[in-house]
Steps between C-alpha positions, in 0.01 A plus 500: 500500500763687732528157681515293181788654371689521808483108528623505133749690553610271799467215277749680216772568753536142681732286251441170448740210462807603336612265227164285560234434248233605781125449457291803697228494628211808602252335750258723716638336855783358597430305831699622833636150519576404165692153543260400747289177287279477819296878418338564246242317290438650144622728256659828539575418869652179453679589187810557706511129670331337199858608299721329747310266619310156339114445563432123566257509174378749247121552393476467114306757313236203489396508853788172597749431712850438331805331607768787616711389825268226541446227211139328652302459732250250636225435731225206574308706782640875416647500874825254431678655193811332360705738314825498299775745431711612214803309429827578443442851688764716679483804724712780420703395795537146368290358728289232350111500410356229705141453664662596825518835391130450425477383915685740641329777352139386619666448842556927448203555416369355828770681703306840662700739251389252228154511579460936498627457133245467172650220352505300856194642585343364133635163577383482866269151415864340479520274819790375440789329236706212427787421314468137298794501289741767335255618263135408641324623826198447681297783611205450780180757478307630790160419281487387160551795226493397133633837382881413683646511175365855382585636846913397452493824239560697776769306659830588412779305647878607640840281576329415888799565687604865378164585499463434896813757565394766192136470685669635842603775329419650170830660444669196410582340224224356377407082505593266211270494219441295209378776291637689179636794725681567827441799687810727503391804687172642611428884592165708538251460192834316293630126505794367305539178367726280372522163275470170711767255347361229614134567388311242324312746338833742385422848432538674136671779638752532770349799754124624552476832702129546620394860643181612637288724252242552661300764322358324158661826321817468630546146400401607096725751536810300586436270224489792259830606641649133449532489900285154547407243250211395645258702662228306709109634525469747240189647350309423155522819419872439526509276190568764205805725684652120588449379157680818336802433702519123360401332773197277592188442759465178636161386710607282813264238616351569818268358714306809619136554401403800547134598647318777627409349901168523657540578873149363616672425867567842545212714385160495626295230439234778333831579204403434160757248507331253678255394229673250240263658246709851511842343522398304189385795329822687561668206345276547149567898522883442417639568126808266583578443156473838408726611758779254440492624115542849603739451886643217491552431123315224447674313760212443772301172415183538720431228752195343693684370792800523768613135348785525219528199223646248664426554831263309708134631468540681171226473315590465108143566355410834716450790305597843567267727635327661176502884438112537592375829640155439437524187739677695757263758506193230468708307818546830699142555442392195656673554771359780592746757348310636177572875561916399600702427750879619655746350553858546659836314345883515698744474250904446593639579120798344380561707232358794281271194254349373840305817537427549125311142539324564774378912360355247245357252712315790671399688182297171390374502849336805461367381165202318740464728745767385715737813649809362620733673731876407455715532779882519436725289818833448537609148516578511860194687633279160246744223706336638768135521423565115380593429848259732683188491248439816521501582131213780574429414105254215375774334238947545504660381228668131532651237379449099491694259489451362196693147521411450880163556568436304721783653759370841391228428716773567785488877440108601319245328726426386881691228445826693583365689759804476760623750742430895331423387238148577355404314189248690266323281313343203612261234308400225744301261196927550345667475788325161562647353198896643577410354833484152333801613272707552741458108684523377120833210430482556119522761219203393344327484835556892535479568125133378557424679834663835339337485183168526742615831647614652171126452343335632850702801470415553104106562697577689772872676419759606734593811323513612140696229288766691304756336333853270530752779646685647223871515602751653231860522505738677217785326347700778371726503177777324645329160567591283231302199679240423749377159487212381686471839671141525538431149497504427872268618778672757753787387395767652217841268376710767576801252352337483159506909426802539252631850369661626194922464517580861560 
């Protein structure tokens, strides 16, 4: 609390634009290179370089790809794409949009420094680029990948030429951009911004500030204290104080689904885990509907798979695991574990609800005979059990990605075992069908192969299904408008937030 109300108080005494209608913002990080479009890959850590800088497409709230910096795309073989860019487009140093732009920064990308980055490093199948006109460009593949055009979400593109001398050194001005917002000045945990001119997407307001909150209490407290108007990652429980003050919750799409891991390549091959009959039976022994009515207000629609809508390999007419102790105890039973088993869970919170949800999850546990140990991490000490495998726990809790799940394959089984890095879970009757995935030309080709792996791991599950991550943010009293706010995947149109005239 001590620490909370020191970082409001911090908040309080910084002004922010004089004369300026300024939009602020309460995120919980602000990244140590915040005008840098290369780091970063989702929301809160790119929230910094997502305001000044454009993403080549945005993900619609319906699982597509939408025209952004980019207008289409197209592909016979999904290794030769053709792509065209906005017209009419200026950087805020007047330099023209072209594809060359588009060029130059692959040719980054591929330059040493490019490759250590996330962005470079997600785009590393690339092999090279070609300008065919003005607005249209040719870009080569290394092997076919139908999901290109879901991948250019993370790519977000600067003026090439100031971006090679800002990327020497970070204390310079920062590159062109054809974003709503410049970048003004940048300390510690705060960034200032101000209105591009030449945007093609113009702001409603002239300044955003955006500080670093990073306790979930600190960041309601500064909107109760009319020091942000938008406060990102807050709590259900949240809801009623925000709501008395006038302003508003808004869900944000992401593409997270959450799940409870089994780590059957680190525990002995005698674990409980091993047998597809318990894991099943853990995945009947969870009230999930029950516990998004009462945590996560109703919020939480259960799912039977790692695969969102609109993604390839969801499957549309999967069901949701039932609420069925009797069958986990009759599975459990059957496997040998009658009398009970226990069971060991590392959990890396993100915030006071996490651990409410997972008390739950371990309360229904014990409902058939199932005592399970939960073991608080910090995120740090986690990153490195991911890397290491060793969890010394039979299940962490985890995340898919929900609208690429066939590249999630990279980081959850033997397929991305590179280097350190020790996968823990592995399927070989799956893997053989992401194997064929990943040599597949067409959408539909890996729709079909996907689809496969999504009903093999309904049988035999991965983890504990959960839910769609709920992500909330506050709009506070002063936000007159938000359009489209939570309509985009990992993504928010920070030009479209209006406020009240003061």
């Amino acid at each position: 609390m001590l620490r909370s109300l020191i970082t409001l108080l911090t908040v309080l005494c910084v002004p922010v634009f004089a004369g300026a209608q300024t939009l602020r913002i309460g995120t919980p990080l602000v990244a140590q290179d915040p005008d840098n479009p290369y780091q970063a890959l989702s929301l809160p850590s790119a929230i910094s370089s997502q305001i000044t800088f454009d993403p080549m497409i945005v993900v619609g709230g319906d699982g597509t790809a939408q025209p952004w910096l980019l207008t289409s795309w197209r592909t016979d073989d999904s290794k030769v794409w053709r792509l065209t860019v906005r017209e009419g487009v200026k950087f805020s140093n007047g330099v023209p949009l072209t594809s060359d732009a588009v060029v130059q920064s692959v040719a980054y990308m591929q330059t040493p420094k490019g490759r250590t980055t996330t962005v470079g490093g997600g785009l590393v199948n690339i092999a090279r680029a070609e300008a065919t006109s003005d607005t249209e460009l040719e870009l080569v593949l290394n092997r076919p990948d139908p999901m290109l055009p879901w991948r250019f979400g993370i790519w977000r593109l600067p003026e090439p030429a100031s971006w090679l001398v800002r990327s020497e050194d970070p204390g310079l001005e920062p590159a062109g951009t054809t974003a709503a917002f410049t970048m003004l000045d940048k300390r510690a945990g705060r960034v200032r911004y101000t209105a591009n001119p030449t945007a093609w997407n113009p702001p409603a307001v002239e300044a955003l500030d955006l500080v670093q909150l990073s306790d979930q209490t600190a960041r309601l407290q500064a909107l109760m204290a009319d020091a942000v108007d938008v406060a990102l990652q807050m709590g259900v429980g949240d809801r009623e104080i925000i709501e008395s003050i006038g302003g508003r919750m808004v869900q944000r799409q992401t593409t997270r689904v959450m799940y409870m891991t089994f780590t059957t390549e680190h525990v002995a091959e005698t674990s409980p885990i091993q047998d597809p009959r318990v894991r099943r039976a853990l995945n009947f022994a969870v009230n999930r509907d029950r516990i998004s009515a009462l945590l996560l207000d109703g919020r939480a629609k259960p799912m039977p798979q790692l695969a969102l809508p609109g993604a390839p390999g969801h499957v549309a007419e999967l069901e949701p695991f039932p609420y069925d102790p009797e069958r986990a105890k009759a599975l459990l039973a059957e496997a040998g574990y009658g009398e009970g088993l226990e069971l060991s869970f590392r959990v890396a919170p993100a915030g006071a609800d996490d651990m409410l949800v997972y008390q739950q999850i371990a309360e229904n546990l014990r409902g058939i005979g199932v005592k399970f140990n939960i073991l608080g991490t910090a995120v740090a000490q986690m990153t490195q059990m991911m890397f290491g495998g060793d969890f010394k726990a039979e299940m962490f809790n985890n995340f898919g990605r929900g609208l690429d799940p066939l590249g999630d394959y990279r980081y959850r089984s033997c397929l991305g075992q590179t280097g350190s890095y020790k996968p823990y879970y592995c399927d070989e009757l799956a893997l053989e069908f992401v194997r064929q995935a990943q040599q597949a030309t067409s959408i539909a080709e890996v729709d079909r192969l996907m689809r496969a792996v999504t009903r093999r791991e309904y049988e035999v599950p991965p983890g504990i299904f959960l839910w769609q991550a709920v992500m909330l943010d506050a709009l506070g009293p002063r936000v007159s408008e938000a359009e489209k706010y939570g309509d985009y995947y990992e993504y928010i149109p920070y030009h479209a937030i209006a406020l009240k005239d003061d």
